[in-house]
N, CA, C and O atoms as CSV, one atom per row, in Angstrom:
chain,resi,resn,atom,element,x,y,z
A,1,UNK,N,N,0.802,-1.198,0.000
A,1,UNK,CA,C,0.000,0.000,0.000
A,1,UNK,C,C,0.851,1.271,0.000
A,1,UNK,O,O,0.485,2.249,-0.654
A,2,UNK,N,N,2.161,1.281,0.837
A,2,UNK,CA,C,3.210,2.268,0.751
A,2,UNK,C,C,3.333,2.619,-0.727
A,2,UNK,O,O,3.506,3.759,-1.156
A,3,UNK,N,N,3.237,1.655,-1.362
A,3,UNK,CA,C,3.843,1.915,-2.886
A,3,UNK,C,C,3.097,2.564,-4.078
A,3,UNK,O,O,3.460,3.153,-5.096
A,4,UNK,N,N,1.830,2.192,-3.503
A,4,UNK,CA,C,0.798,2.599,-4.677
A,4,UNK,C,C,0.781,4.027,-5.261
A,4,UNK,O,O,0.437,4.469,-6.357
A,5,UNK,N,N,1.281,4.599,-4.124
A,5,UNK,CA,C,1.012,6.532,-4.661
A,5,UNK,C,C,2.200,6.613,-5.807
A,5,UNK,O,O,2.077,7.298,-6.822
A,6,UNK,N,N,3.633,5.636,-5.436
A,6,UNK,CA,C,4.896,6.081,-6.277
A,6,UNK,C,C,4.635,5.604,-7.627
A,6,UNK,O,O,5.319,6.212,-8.450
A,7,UNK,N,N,3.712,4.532,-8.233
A,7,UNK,CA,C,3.276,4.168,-10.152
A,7,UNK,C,C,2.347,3.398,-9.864
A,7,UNK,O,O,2.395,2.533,-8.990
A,8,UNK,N,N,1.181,3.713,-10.760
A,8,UNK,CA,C,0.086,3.418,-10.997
A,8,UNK,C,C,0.126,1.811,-10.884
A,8,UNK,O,O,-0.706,1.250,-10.172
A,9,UNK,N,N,0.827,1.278,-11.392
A,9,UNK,CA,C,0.926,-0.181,-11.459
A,9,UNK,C,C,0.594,-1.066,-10.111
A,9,UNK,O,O,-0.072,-2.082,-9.912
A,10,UNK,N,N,1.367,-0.206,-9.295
A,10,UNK,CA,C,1.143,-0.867,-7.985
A,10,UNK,C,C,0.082,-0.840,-7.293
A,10,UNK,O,O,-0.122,-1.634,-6.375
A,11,UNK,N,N,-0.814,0.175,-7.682
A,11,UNK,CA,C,-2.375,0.068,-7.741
A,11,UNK,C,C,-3.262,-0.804,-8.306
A,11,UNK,O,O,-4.256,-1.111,-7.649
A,12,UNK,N,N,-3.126,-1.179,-9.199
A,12,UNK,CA,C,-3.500,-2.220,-10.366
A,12,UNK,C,C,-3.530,-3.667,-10.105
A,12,UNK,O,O,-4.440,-4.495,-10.131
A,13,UNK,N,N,-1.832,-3.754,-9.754
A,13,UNK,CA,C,-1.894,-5.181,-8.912
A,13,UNK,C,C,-2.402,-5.705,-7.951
A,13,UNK,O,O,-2.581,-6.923,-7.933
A,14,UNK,N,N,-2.888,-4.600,-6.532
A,14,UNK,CA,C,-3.434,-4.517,-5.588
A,14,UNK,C,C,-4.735,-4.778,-5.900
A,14,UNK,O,O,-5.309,-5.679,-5.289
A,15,UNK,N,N,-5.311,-4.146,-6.749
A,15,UNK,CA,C,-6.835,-4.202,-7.530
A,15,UNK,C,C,-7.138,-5.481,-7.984
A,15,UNK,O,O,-8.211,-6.034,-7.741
A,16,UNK,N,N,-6.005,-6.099,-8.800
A,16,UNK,CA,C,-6.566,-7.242,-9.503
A,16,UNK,C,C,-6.351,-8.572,-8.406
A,16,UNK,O,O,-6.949,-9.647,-8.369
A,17,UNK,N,N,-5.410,-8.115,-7.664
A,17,UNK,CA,C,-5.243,-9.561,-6.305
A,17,UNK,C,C,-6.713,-9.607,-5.629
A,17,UNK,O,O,-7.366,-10.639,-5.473
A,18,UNK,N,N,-7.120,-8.292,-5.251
A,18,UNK,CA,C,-9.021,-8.153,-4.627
A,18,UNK,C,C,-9.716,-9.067,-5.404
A,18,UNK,O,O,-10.302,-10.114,-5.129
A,19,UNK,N,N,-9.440,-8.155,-6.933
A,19,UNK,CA,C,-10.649,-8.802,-7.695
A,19,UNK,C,C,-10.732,-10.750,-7.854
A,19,UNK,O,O,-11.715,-11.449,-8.101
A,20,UNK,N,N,-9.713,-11.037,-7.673
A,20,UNK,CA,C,-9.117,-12.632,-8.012
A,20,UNK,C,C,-9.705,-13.182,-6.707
A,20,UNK,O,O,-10.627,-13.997,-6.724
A,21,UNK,N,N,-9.194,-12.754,-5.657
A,21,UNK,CA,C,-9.572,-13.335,-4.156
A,21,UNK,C,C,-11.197,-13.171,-4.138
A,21,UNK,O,O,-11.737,-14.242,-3.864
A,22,UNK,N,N,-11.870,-12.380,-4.302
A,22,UNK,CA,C,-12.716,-12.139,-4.356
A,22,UNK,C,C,-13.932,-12.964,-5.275
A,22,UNK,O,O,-14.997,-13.529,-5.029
A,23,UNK,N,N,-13.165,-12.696,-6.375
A,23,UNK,CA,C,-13.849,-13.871,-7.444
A,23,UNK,C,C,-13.562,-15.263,-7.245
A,23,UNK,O,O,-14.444,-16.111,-7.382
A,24,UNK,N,N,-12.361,-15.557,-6.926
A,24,UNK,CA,C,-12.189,-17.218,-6.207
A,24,UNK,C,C,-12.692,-17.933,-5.554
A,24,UNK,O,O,-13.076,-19.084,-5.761
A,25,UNK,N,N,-12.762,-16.842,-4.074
A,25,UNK,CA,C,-13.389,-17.182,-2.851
A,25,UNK,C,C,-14.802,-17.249,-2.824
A,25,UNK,O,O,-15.439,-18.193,-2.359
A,26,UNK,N,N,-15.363,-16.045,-3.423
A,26,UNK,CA,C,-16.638,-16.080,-3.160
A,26,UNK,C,C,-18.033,-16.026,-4.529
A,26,UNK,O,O,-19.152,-16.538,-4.528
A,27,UNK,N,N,-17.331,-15.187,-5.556
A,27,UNK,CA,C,-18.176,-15.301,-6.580
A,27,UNK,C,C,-18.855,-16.355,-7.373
A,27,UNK,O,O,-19.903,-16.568,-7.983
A,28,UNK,N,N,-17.346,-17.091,-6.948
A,28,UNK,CA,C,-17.320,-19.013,-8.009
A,28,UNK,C,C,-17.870,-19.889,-7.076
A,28,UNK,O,O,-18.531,-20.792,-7.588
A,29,UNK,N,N,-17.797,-19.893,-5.879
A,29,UNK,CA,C,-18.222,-21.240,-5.065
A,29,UNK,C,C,-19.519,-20.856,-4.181
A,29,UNK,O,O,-20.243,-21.727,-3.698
A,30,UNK,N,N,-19.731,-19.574,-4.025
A,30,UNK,CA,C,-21.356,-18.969,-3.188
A,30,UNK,C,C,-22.377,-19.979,-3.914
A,30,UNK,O,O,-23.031,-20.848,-3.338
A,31,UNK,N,N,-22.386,-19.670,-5.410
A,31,UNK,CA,C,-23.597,-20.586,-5.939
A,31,UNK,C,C,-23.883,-21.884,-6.019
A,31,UNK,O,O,-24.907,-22.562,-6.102
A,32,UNK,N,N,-22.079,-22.174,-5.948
A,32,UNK,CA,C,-22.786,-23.805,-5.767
A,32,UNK,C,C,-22.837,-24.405,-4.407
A,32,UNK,O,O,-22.948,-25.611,-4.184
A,33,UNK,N,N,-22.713,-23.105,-3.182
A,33,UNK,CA,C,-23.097,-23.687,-1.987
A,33,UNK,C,C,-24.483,-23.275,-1.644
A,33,UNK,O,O,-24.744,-23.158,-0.447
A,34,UNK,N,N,-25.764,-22.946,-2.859
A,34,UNK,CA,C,-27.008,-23.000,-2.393
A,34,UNK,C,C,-27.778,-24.118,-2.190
A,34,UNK,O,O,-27.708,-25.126,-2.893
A,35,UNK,N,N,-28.376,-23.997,-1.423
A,35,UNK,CA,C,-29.515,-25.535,-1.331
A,35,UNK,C,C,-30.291,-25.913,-2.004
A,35,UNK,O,O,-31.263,-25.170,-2.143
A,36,UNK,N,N,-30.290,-26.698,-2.457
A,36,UNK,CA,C,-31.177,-27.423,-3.456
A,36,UNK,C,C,-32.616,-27.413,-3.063
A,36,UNK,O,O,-33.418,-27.568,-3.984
A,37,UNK,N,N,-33.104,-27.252,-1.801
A,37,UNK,CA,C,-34.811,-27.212,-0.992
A,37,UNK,C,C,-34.922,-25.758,-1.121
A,37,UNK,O,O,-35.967,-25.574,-1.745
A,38,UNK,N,N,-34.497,-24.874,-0.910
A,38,UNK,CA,C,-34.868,-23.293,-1.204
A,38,UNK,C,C,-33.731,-22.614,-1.785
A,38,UNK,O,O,-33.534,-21.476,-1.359
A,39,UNK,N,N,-33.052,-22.997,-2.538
A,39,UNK,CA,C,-32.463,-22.149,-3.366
A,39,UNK,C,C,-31.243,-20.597,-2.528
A,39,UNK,O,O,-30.865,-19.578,-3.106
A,40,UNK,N,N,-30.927,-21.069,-0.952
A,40,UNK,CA,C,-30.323,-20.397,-0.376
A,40,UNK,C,C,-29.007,-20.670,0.156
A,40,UNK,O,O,-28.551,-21.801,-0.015
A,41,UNK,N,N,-28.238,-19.685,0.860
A,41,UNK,CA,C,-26.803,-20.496,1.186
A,41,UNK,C,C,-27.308,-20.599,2.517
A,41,UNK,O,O,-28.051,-19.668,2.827
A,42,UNK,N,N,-27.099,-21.536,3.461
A,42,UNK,CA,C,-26.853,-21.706,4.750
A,42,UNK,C,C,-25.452,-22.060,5.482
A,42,UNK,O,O,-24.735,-23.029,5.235
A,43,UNK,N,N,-25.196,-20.875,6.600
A,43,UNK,CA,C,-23.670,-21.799,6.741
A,43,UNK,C,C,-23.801,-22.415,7.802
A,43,UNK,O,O,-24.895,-22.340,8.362
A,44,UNK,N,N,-22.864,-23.111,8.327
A,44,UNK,CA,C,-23.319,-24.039,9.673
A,44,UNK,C,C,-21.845,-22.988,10.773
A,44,UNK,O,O,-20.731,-22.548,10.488
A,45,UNK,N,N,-22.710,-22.999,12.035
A,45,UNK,CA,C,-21.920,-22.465,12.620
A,45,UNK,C,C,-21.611,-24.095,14.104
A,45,UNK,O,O,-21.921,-25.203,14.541
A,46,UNK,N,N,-20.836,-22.964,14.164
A,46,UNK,CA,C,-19.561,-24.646,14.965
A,46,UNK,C,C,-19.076,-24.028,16.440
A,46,UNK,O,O,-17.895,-23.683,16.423
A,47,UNK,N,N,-19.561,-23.883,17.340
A,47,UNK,CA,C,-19.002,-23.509,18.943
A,47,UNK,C,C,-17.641,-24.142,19.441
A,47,UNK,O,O,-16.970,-23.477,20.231
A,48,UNK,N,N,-17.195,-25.367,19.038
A,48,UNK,CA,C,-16.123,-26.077,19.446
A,48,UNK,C,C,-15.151,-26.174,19.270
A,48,UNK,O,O,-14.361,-26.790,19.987
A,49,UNK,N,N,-14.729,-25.196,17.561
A,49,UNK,CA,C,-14.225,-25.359,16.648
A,49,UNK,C,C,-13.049,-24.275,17.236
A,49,UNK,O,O,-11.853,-24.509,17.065
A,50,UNK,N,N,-13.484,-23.182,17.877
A,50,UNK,CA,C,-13.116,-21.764,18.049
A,50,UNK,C,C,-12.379,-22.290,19.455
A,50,UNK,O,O,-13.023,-22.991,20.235
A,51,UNK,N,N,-10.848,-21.876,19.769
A,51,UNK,CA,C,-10.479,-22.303,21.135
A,51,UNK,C,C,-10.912,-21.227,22.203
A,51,UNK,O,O,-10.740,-21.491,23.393
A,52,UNK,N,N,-11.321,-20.340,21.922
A,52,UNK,CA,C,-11.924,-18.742,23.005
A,52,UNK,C,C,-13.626,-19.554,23.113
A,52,UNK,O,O,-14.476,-18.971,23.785
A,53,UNK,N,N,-13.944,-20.714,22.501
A,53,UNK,CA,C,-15.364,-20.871,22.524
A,53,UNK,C,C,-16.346,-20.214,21.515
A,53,UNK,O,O,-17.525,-20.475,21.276
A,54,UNK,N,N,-15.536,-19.316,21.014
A,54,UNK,CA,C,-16.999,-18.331,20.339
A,54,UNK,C,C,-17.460,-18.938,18.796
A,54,UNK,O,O,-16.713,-19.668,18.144
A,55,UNK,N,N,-18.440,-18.629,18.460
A,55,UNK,CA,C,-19.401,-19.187,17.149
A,55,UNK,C,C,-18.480,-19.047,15.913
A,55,UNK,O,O,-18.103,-17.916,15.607
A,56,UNK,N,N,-18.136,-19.994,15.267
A,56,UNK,CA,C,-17.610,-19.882,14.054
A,56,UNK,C,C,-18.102,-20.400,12.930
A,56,UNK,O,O,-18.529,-21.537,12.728
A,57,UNK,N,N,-18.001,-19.350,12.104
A,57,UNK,CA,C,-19.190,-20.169,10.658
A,57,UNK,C,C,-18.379,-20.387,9.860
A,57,UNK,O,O,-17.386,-19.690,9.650
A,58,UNK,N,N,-18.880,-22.030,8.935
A,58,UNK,CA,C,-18.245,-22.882,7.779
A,58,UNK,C,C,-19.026,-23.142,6.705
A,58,UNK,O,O,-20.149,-22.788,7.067
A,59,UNK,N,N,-19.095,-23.541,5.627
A,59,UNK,CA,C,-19.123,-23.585,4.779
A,59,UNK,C,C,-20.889,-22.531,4.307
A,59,UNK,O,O,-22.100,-22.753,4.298
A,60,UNK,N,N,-20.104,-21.591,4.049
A,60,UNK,CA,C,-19.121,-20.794,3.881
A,60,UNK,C,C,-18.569,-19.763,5.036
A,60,UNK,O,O,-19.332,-18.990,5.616
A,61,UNK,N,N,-17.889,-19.797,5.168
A,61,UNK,CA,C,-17.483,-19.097,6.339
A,61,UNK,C,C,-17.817,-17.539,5.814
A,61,UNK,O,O,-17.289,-16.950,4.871
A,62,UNK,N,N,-18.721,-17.125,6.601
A,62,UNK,CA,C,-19.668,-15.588,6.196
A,62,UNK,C,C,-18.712,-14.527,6.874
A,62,UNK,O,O,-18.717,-13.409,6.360
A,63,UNK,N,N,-17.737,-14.782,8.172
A,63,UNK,CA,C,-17.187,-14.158,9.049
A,63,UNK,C,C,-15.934,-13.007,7.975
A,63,UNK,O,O,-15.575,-11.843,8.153
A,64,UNK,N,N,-15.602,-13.976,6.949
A,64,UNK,CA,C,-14.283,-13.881,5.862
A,64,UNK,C,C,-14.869,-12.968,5.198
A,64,UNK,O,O,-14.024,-12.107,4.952
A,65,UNK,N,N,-16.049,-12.636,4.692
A,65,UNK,CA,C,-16.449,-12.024,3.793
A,65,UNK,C,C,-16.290,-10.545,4.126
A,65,UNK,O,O,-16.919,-10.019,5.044
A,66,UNK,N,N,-15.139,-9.676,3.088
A,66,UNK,CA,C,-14.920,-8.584,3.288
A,66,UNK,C,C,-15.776,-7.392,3.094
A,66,UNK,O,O,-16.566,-7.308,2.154
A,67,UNK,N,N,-15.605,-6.411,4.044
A,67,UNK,CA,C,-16.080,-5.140,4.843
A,67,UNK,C,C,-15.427,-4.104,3.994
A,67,UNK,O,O,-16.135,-3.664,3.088
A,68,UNK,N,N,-14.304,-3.657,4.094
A,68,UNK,CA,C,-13.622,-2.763,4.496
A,68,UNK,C,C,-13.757,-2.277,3.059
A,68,UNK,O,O,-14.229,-1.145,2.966
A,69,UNK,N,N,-13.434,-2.908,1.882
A,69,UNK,CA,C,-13.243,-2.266,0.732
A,69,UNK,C,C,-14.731,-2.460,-0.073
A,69,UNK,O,O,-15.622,-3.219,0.308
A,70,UNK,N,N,-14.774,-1.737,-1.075
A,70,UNK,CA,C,-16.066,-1.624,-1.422
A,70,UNK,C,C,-16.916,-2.481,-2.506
A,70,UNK,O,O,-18.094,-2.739,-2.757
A,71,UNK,N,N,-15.190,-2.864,-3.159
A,71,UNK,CA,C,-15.671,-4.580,-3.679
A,71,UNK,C,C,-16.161,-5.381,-2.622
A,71,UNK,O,O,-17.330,-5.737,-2.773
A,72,UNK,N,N,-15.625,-5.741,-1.654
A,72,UNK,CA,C,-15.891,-6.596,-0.782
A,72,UNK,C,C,-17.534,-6.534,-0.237
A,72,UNK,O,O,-18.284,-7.509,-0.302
A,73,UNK,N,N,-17.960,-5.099,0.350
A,73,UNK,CA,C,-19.013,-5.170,0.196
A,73,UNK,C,C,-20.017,-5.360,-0.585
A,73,UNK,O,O,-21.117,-5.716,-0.162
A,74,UNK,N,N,-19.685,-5.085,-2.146
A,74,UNK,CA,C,-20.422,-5.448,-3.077
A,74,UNK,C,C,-20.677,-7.087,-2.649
A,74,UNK,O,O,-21.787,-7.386,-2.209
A,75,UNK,N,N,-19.909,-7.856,-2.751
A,75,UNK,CA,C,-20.262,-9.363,-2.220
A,75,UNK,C,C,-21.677,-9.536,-1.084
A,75,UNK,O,O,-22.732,-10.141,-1.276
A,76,UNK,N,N,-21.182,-8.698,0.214
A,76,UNK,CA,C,-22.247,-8.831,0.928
A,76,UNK,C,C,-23.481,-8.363,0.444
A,76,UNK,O,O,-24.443,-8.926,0.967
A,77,UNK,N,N,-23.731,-7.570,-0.333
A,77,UNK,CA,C,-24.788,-6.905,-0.841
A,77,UNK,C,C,-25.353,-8.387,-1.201
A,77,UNK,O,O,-26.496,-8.622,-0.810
A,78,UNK,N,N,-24.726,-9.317,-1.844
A,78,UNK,CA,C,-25.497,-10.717,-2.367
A,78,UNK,C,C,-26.407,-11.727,-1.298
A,78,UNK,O,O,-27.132,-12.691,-1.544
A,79,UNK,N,N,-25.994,-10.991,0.127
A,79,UNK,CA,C,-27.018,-11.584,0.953
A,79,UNK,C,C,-28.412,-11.222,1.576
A,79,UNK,O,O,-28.383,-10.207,2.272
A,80,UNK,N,N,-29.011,-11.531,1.522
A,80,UNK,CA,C,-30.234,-10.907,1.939
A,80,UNK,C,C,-30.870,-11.774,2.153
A,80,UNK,O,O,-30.883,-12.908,1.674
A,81,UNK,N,N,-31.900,-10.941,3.469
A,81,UNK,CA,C,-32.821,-12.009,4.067
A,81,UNK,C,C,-34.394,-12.520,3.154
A,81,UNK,O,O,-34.859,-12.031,2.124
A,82,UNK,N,N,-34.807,-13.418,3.822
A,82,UNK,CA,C,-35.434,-14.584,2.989
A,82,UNK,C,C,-37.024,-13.718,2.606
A,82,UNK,O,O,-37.658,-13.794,1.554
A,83,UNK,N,N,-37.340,-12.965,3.769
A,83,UNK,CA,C,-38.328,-11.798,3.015
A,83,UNK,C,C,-38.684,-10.891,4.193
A,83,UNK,O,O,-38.016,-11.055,5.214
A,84,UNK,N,N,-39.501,-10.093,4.196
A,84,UNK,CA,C,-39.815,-8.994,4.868
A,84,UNK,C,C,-39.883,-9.139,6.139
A,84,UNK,O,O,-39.714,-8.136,6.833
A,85,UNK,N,N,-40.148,-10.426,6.771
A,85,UNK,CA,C,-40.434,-11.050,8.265
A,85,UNK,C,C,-39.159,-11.474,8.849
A,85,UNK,O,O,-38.917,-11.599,10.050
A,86,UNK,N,N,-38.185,-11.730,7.621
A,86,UNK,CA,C,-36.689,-11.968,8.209
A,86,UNK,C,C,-35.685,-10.888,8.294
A,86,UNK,O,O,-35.775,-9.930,7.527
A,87,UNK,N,N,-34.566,-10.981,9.321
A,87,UNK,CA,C,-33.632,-10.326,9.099
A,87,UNK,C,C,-32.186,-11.144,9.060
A,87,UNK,O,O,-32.170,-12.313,9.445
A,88,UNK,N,N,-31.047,-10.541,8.615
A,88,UNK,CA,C,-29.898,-10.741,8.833
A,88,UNK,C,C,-29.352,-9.729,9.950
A,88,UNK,O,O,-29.507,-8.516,10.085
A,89,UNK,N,N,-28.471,-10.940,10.898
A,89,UNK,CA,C,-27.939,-10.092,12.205
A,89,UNK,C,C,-26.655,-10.224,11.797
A,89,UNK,O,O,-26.102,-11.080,11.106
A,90,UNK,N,N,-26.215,-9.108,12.405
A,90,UNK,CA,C,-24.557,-8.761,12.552
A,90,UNK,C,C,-23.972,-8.506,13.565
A,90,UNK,O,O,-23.891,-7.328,13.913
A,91,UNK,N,N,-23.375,-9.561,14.359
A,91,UNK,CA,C,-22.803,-8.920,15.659
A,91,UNK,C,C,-21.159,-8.740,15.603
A,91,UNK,O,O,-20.586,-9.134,14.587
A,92,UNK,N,N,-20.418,-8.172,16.644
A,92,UNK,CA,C,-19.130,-7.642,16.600
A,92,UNK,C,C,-19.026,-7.810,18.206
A,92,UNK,O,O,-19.543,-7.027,19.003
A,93,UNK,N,N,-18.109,-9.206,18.630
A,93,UNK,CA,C,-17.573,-9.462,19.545
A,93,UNK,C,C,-16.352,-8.590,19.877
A,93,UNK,O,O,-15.810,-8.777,20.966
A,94,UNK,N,N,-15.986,-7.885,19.247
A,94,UNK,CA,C,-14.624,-7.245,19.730
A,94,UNK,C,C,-14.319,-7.315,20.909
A,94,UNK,O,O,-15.233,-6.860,21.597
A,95,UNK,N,N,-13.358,-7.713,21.576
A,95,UNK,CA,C,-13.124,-7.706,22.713
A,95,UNK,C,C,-13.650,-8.074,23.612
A,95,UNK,O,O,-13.290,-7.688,24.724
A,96,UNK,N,N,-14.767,-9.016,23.441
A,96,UNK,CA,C,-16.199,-9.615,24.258
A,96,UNK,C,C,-15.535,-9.406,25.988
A,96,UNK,O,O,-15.825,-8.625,26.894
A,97,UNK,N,N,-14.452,-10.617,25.851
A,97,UNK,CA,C,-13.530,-10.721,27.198
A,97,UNK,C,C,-12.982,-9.760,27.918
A,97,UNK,O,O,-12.699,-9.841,29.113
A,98,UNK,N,N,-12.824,-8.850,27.220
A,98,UNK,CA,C,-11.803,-7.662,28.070
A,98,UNK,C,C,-13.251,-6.456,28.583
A,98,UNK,O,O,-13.385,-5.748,29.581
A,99,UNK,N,N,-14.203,-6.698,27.272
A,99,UNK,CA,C,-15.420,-6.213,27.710
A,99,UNK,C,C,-16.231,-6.682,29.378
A,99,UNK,O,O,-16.380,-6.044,30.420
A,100,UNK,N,N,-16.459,-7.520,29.131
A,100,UNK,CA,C,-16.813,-8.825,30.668
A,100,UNK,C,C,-16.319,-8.157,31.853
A,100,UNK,O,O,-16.781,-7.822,32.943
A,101,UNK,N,N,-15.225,-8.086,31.252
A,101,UNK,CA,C,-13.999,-7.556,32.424
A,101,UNK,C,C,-13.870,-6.466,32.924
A,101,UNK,O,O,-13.347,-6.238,34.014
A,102,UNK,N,N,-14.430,-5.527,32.026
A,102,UNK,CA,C,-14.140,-3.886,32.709
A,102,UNK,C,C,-16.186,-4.236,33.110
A,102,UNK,O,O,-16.833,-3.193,33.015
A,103,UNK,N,N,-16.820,-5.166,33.393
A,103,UNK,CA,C,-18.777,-5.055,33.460
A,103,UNK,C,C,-18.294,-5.597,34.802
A,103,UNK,O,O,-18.669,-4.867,35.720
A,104,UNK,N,N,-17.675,-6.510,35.150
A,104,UNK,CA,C,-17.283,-7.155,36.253
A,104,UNK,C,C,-16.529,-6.538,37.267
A,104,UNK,O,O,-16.900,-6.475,38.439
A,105,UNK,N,N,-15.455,-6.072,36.821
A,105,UNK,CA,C,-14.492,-5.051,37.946
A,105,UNK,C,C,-15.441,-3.726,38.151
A,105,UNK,O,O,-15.396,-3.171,39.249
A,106,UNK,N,N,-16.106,-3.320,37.357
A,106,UNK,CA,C,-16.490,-1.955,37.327
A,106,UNK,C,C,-15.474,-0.933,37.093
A,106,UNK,O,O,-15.657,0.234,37.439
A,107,UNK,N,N,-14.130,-1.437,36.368
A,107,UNK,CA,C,-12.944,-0.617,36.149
A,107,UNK,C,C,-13.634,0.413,35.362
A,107,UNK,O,O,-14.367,0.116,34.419
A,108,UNK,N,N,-13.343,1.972,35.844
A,108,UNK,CA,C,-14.100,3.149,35.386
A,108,UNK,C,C,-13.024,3.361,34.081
A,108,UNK,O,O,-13.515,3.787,33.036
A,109,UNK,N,N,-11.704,3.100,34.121
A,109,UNK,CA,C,-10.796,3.345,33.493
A,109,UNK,C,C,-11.240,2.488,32.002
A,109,UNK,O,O,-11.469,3.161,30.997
A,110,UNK,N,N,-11.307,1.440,31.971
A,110,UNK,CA,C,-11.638,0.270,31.093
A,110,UNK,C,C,-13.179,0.594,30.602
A,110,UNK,O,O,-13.544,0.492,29.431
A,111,UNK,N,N,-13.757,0.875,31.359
A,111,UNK,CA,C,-15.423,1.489,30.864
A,111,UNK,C,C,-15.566,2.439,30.227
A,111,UNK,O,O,-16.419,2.446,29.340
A,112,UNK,N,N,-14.890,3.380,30.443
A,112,UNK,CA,C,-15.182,4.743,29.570
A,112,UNK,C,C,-14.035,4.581,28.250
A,112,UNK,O,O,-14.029,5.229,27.203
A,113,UNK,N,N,-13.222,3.652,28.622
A,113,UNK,CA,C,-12.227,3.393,27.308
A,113,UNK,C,C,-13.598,3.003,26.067
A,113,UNK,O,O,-13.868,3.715,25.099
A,114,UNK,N,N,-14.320,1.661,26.454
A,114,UNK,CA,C,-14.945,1.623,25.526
A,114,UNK,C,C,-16.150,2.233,25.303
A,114,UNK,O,O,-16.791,2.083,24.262
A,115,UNK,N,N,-16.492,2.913,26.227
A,115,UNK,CA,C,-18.045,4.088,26.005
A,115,UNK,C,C,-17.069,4.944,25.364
A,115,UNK,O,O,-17.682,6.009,25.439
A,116,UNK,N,N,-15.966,5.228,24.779
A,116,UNK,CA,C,-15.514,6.142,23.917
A,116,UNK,C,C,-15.206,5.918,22.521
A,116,UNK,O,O,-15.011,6.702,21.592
A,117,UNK,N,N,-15.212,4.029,22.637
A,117,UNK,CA,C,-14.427,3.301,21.406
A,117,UNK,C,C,-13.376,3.508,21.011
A,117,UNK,O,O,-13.140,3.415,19.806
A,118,UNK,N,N,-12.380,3.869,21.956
A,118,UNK,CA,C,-10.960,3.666,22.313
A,118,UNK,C,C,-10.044,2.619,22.281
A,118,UNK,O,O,-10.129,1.926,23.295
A,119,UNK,N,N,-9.237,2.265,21.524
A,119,UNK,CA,C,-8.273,0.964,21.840
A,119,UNK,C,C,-8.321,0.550,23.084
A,119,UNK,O,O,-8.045,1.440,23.887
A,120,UNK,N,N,-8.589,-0.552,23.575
A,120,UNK,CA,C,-8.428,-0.757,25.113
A,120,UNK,C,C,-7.221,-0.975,25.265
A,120,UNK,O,O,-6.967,-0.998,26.469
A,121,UNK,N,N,-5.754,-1.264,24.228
A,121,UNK,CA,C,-4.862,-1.851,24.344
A,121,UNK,C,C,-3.959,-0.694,24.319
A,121,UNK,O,O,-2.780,-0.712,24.672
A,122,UNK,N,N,-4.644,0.362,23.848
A,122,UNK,CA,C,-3.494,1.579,24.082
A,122,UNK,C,C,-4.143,2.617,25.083
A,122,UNK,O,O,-3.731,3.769,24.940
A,123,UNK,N,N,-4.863,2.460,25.836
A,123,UNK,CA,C,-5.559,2.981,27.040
A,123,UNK,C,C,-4.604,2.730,28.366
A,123,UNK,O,O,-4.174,1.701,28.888
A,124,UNK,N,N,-4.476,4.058,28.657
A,124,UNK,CA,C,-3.607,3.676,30.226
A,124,UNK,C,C,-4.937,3.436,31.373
A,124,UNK,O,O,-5.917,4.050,31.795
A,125,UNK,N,N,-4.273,2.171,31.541
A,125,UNK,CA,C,-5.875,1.312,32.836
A,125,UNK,C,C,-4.428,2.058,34.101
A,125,UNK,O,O,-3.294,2.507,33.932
A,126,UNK,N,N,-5.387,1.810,35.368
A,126,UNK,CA,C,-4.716,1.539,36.115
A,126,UNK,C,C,-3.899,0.486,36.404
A,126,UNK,O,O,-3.894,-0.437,35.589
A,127,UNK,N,N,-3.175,0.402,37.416
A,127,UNK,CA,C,-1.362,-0.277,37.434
A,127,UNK,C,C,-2.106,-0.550,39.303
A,127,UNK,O,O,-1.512,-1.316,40.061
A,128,UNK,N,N,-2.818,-0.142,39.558
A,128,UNK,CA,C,-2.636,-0.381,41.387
A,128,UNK,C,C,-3.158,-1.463,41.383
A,128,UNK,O,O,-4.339,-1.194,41.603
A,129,UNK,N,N,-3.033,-3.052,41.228
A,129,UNK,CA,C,-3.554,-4.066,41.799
A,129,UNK,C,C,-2.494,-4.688,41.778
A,129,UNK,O,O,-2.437,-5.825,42.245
């Protein structure tokens, strides 16, 4: 990414690695992971799989499916719920644990870190225990 501003090229390549990963991962194999009874993808999620415990989804793993760039979201745009009575949920564990932790201590330091949406990891907590 350093490089891209110094020749166009290095933009290009960056572009077409998205577009490839993108088309590999998800464009080519989404369809043939629909179901044959309603015509939808279902992924299976797996609790055991994850060593922290938390929910992990497989085939297709929905978790992978990129955010950040706007191809990527174009992908998600391909999901949608089954009709007006359904929704798709999105949750964001970030830090679930360290979360727990400042609900439990009542650490004021750790609480207002994230009522601010602050790195908790570059937040000076207190040191007195």
């Amino acid at each position: 990414m350093k490089l891209a501003p110094q020749h166009p090229i290095v933009a290009d390549v960056l572009d077409y690695r998205e577009m490839v990963k993108l088309k590999n991962t998800y464009v080519d194999t989404l369809p043939e992971m629909c179901s044959p009874k309603d015509g939808r993808i279902h992924t299976n999620y797996q609790q055991a799989v994850a060593a922290t415990g938390r929910l992990s989804s497989a085939n297709p793993n929905l978790q992978n499916i990129p955010i950040r760039t706007a191809k990527g979201r174009l992908v998600r745009k391909a999901f949608v719920a089954k009709d007006e009575d359904h929704v798709l949920l999105s949750a964001d564990y970030s830090q679930i644990e360290l979360r727990i932790m400042a609900a439990f201590s009542q650490d004021e330091t750790m609480l207002e870190a994230f009522r601010q949406g602050r790195d908790i990891h570059a937040t000076n907590c207190r040191q007195d225990f």
